[in-house]
Backbone as CSV, one residue per row, in Angstrom:
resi,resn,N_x,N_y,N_z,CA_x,CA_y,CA_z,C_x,C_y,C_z
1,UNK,-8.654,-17.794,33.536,-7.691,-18.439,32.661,-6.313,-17.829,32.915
2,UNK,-5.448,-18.759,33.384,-3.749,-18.069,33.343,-3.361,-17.239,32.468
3,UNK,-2.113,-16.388,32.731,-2.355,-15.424,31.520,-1.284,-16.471,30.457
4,UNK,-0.205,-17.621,30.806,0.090,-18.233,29.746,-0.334,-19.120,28.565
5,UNK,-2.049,-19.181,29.149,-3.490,-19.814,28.386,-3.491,-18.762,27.456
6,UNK,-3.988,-18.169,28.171,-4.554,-16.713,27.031,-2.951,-15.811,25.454
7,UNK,-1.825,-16.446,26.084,-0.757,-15.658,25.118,-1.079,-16.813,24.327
8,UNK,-0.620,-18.621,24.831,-0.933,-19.631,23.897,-1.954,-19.034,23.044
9,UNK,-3.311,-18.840,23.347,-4.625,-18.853,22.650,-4.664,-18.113,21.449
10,UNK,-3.709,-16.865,21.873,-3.651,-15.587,21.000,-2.715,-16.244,20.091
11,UNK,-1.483,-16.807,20.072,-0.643,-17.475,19.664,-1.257,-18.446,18.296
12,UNK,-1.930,-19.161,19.166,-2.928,-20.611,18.011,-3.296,-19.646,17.125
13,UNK,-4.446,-18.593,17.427,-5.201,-17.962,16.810,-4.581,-17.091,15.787
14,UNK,-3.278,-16.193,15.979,-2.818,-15.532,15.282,-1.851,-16.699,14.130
15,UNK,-1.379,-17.684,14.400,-0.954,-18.999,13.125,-2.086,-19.381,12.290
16,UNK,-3.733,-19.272,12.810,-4.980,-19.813,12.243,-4.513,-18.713,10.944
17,UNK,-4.468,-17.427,11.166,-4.998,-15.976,10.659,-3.742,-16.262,9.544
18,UNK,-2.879,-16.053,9.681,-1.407,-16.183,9.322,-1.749,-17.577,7.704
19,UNK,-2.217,-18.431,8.115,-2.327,-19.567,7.423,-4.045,-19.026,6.435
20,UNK,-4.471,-18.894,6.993,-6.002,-18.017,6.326,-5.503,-17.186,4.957
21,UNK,-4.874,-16.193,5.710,-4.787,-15.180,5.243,-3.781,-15.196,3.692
22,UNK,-2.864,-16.124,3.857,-1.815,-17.112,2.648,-2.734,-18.042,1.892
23,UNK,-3.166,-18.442,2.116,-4.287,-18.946,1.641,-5.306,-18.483,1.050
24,UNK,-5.508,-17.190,0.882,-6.217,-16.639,0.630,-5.571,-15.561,-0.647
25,UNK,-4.927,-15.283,-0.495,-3.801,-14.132,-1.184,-3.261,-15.248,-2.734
26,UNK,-3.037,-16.473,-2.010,-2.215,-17.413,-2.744,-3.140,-17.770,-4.169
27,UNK,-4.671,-17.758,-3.453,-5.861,-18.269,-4.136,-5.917,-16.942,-5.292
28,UNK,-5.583,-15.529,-4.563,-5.801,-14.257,-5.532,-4.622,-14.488,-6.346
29,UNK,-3.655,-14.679,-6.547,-2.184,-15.060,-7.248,-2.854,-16.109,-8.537
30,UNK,-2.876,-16.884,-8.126,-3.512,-18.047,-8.701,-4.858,-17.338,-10.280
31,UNK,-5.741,-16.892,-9.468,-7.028,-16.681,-10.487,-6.737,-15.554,-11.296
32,UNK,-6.044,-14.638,-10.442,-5.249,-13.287,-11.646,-4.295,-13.791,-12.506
33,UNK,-3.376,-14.630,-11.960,-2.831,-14.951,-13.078,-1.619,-14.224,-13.582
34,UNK,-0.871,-14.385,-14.428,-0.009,-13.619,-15.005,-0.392,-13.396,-16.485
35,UNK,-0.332,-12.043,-17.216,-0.127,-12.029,-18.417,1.621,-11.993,-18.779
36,UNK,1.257,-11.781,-20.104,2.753,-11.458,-20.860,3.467,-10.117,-20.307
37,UNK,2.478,-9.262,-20.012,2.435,-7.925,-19.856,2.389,-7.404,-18.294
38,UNK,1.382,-8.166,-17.644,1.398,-7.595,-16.003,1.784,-9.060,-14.990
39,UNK,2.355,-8.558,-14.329,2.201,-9.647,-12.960,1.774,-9.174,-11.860
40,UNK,0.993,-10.075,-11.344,0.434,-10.242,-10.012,1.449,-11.181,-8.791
41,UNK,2.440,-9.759,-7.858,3.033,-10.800,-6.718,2.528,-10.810,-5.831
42,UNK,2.644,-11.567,-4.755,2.417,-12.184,-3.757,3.627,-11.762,-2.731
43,UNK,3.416,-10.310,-1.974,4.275,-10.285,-1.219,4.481,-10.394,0.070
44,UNK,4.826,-11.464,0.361,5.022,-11.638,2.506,6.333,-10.898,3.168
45,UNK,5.861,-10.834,4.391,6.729,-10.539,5.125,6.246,-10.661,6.608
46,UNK,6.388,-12.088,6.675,6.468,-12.885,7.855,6.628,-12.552,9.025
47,UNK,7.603,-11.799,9.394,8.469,-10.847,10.543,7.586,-10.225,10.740
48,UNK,6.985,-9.158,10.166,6.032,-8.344,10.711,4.468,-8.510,10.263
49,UNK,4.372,-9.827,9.703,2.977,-10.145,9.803,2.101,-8.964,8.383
50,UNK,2.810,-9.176,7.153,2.421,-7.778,6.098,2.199,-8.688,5.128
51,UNK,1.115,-9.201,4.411,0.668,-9.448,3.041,0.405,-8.283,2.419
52,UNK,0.810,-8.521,0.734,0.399,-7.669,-0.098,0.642,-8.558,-1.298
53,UNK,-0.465,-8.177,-2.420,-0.508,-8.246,-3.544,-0.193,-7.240,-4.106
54,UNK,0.741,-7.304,-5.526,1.246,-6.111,-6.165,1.274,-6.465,-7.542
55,UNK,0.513,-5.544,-8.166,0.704,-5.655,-10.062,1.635,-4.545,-10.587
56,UNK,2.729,-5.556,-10.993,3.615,-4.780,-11.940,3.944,-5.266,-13.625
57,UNK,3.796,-4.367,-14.230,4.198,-4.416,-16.054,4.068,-3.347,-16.656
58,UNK,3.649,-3.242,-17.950,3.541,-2.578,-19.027,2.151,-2.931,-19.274
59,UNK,1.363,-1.833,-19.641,0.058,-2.537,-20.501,-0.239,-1.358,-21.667
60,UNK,-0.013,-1.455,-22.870,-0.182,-0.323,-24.011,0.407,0.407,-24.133
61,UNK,1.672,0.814,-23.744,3.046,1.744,-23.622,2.188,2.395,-21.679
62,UNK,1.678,1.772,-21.185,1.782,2.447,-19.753,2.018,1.359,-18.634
63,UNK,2.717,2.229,-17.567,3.732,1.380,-16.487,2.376,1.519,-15.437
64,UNK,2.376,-0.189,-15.332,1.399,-0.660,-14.145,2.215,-0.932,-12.662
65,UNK,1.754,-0.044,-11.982,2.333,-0.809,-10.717,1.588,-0.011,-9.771
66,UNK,1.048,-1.250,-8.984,0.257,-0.661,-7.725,0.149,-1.726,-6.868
67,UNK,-0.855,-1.487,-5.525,-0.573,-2.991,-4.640,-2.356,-2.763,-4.688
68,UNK,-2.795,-4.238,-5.030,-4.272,-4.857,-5.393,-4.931,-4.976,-3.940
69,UNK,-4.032,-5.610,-2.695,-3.961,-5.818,-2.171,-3.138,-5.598,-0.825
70,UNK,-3.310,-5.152,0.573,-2.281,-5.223,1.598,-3.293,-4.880,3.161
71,UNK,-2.986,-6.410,3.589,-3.552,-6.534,5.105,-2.425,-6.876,6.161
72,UNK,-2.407,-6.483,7.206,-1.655,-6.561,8.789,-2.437,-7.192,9.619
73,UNK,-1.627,-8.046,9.981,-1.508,-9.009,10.934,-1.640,-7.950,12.321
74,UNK,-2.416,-7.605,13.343,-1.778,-6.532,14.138,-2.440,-6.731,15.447
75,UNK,-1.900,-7.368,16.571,-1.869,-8.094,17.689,-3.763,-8.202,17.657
76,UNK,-3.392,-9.502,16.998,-4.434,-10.568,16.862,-5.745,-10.158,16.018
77,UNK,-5.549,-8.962,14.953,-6.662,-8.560,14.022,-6.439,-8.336,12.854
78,UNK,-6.952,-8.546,12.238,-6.947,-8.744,10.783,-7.134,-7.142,9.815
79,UNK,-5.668,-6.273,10.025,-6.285,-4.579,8.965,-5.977,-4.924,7.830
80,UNK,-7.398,-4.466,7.270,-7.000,-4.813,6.033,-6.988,-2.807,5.406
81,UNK,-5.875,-2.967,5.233,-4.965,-1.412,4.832,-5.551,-0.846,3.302
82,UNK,-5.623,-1.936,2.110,-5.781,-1.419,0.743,-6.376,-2.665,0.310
83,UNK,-7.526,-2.584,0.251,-8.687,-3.553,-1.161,-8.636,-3.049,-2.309
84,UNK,-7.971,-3.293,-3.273,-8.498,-3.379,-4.714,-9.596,-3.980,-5.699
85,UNK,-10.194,-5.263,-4.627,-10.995,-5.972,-4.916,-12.346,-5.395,-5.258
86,UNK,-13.046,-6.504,-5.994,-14.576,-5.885,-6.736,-15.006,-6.335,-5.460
87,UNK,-15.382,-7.937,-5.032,-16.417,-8.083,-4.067,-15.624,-8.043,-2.300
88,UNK,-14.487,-7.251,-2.498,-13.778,-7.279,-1.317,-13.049,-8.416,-0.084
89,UNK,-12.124,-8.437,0.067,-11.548,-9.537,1.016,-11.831,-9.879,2.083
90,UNK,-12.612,-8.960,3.124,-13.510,-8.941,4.023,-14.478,-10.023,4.038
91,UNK,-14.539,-10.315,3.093,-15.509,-11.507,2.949,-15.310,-12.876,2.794
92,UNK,-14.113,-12.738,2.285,-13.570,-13.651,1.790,-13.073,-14.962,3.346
93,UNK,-12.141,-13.244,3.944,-11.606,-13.602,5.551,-13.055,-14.277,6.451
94,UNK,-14.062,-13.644,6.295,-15.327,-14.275,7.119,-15.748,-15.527,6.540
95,UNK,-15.844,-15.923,5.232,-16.609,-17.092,4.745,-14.887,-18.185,5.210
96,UNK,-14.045,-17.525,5.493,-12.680,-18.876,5.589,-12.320,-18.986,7.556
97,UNK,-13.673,-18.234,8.056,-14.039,-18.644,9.148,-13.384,-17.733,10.177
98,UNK,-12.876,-16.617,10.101,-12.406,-15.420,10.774,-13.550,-14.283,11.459
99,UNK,-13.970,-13.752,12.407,-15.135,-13.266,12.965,-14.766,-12.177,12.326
100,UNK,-16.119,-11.595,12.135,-15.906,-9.743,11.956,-15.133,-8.963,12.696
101,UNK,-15.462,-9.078,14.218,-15.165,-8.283,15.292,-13.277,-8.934,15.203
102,UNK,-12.759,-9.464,14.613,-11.118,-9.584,14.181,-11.061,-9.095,12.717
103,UNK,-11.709,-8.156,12.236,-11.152,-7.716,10.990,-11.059,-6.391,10.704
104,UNK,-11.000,-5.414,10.879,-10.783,-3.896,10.878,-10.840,-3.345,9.564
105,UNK,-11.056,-2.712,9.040,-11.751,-2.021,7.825,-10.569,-0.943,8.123
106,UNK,-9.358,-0.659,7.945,-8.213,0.233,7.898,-7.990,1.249,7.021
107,UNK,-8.552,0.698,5.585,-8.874,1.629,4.523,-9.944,2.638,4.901
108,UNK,-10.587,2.663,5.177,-11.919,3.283,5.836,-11.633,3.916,6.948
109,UNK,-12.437,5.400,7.426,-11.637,6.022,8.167,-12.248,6.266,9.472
110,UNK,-11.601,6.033,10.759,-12.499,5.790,11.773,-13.583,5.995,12.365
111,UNK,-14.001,6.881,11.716,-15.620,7.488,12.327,-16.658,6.592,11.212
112,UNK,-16.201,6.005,10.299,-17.025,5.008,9.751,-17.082,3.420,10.151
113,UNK,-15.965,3.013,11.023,-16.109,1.899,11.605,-16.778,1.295,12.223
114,UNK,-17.943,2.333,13.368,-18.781,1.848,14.043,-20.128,1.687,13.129
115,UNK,-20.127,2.031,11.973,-21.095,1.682,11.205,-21.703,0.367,10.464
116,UNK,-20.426,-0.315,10.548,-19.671,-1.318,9.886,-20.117,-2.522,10.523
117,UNK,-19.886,-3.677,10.155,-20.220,-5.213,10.964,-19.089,-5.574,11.610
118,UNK,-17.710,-4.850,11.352,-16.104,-5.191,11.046,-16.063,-4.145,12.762
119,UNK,-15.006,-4.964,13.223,-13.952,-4.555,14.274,-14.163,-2.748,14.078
120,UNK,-13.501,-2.335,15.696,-13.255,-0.972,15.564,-11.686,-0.399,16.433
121,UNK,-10.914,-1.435,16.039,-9.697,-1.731,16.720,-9.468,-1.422,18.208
């Protein structure tokens, strides 16, 4: 295969991930919800390929702010950096049709990767 096949391919594939992955984040925005008190954002940054979810408020006189969420885009794999999640996003990325061997377990520290079903970058 030419190598301008293979940049296209990586190209398609990394817009699939890109569109997945918004889609997916958008869906977590959505079911969390906002209270009066906390919000759940939705933060992109396109340029370098960086989702994150972030809860910020007040809840009972205490200051919430943390990120729920934050995965990288990172030549053509899916790190996912910080899960906050109960049943994890990892899963989420595989059932919306993304292979294991493109998803990297980043939170997790490399000598546990080969243990894993997930990529080992």
């Amino acid at each position: 295969m030419p190598a301008k096949d293979i940049y296209h391919n990586m190209d398609s594939l990394t817009n699939k991930y890109r569109q997945i992955i918004k889609k997916i984040l958008e869906e977590y925005t959505d079911f969390l919800g906002n209270d009066e008190q906390v919000t759940v954002e939705f933060v992109l940054d396109e340029k370098n390929d960086r989702y994150l979810l972030v809860e910020t408020g007040w809840k009972n006189g205490y200051r919430i702010y943390g990120t729920l969420l934050h995965l990288d885009l990172i030549d053509g794999k899916i790190w996912i950096q910080h899960d906050g999640t109960e049943e994890g996003i990892a899963n989420d990325l595989v059932a919306a049709g993304i292979p294991k061997r493109h998803i990297i377990l980043g939170f997790k520290s490399p000598e546990i990767w080969k243990h894993t079903e997930f990529a080992v970058s």
